[in-house]
C-alpha positions in Angstrom: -12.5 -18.7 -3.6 -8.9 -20.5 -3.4 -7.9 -19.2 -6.6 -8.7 -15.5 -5.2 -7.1 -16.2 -1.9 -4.0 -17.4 -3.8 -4.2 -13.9 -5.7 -4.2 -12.1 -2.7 -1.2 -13.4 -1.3 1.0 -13.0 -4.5 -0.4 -9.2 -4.9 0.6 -9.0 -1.1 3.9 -10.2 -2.0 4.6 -8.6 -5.1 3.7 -5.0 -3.2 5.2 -4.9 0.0 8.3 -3.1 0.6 9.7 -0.8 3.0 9.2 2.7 2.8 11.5 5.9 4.0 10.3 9.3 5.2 11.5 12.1 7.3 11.0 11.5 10.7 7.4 10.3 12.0 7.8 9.5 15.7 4.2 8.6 16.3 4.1 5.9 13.3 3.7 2.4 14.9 3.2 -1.2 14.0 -0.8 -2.2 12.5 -1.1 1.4 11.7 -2.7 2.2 8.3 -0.9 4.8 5.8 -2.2 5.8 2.7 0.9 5.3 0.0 0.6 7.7 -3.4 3.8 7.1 -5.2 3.7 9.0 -7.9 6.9 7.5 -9.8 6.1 4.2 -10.0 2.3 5.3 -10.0 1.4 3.0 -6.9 -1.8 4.2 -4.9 -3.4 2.9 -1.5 -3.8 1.2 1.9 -0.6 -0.9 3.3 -0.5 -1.7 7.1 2.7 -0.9 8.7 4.5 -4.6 9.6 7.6 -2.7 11.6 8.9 0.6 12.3 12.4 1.5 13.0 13.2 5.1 14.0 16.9 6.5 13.4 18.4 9.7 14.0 21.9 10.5 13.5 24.3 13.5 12.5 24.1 12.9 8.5 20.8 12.5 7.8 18.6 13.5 10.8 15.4 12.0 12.1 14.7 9.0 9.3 11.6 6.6 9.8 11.6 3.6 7.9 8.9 1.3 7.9 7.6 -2.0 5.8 4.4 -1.8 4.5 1.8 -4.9 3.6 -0.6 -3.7 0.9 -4.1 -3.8 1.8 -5.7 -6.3 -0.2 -9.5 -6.7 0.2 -10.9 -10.4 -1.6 -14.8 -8.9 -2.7 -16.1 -7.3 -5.3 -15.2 -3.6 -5.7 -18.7 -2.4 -5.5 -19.0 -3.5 -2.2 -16.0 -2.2 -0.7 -15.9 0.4 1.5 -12.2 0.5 1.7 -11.6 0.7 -2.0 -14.1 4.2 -2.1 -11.1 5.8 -0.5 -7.8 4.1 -2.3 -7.6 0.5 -1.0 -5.7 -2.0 -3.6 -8.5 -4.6 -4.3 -8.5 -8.2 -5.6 -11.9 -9.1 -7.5 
């Protein structure tokens, strides 16, 4: 079980960013948001580390926030979270 533990951190690493969108006042920190980036053809759960909220005369209301993938450690069968997107480590 180390070696998947271990896993899971690096995938956590490798995947978590931050993220910008038009303005979302109610997104907070430990709130779950589904990511589908269709570019870089990235899909699932990340919890929302921090938030910060800007608006200003150029560019509006802007919400950027860094995301943590959601990484479950169990087998893909059994996951609940992984029927509706989650990133999984076997």
């Amino acid at each position: 079980m180390i070696g998947v533990s271990e896993l899971k951190i690096a995938l956590e690493e490798m995947y978590a960013g931050f993220v910008g969108v038009l303005g979302e006042p109610s997104m907070k920190p430990f709130d779950y948001v589904y990511i589908d980036d269709i570019t870089k053809d990235i899909k699932g759960l990340g919890l929302v580390k921090r938030v910060s909220h800007i608006f200003g005369p150029d560019r509006g209301f802007i919400t950027t926030f860094e995301i943590i993938p959601h990484i479950e450690v169990r087998d893909l069968h059994d996951s609940a979270l992984a029927r509706v997107g989650a990133f999984v480590a076997e």
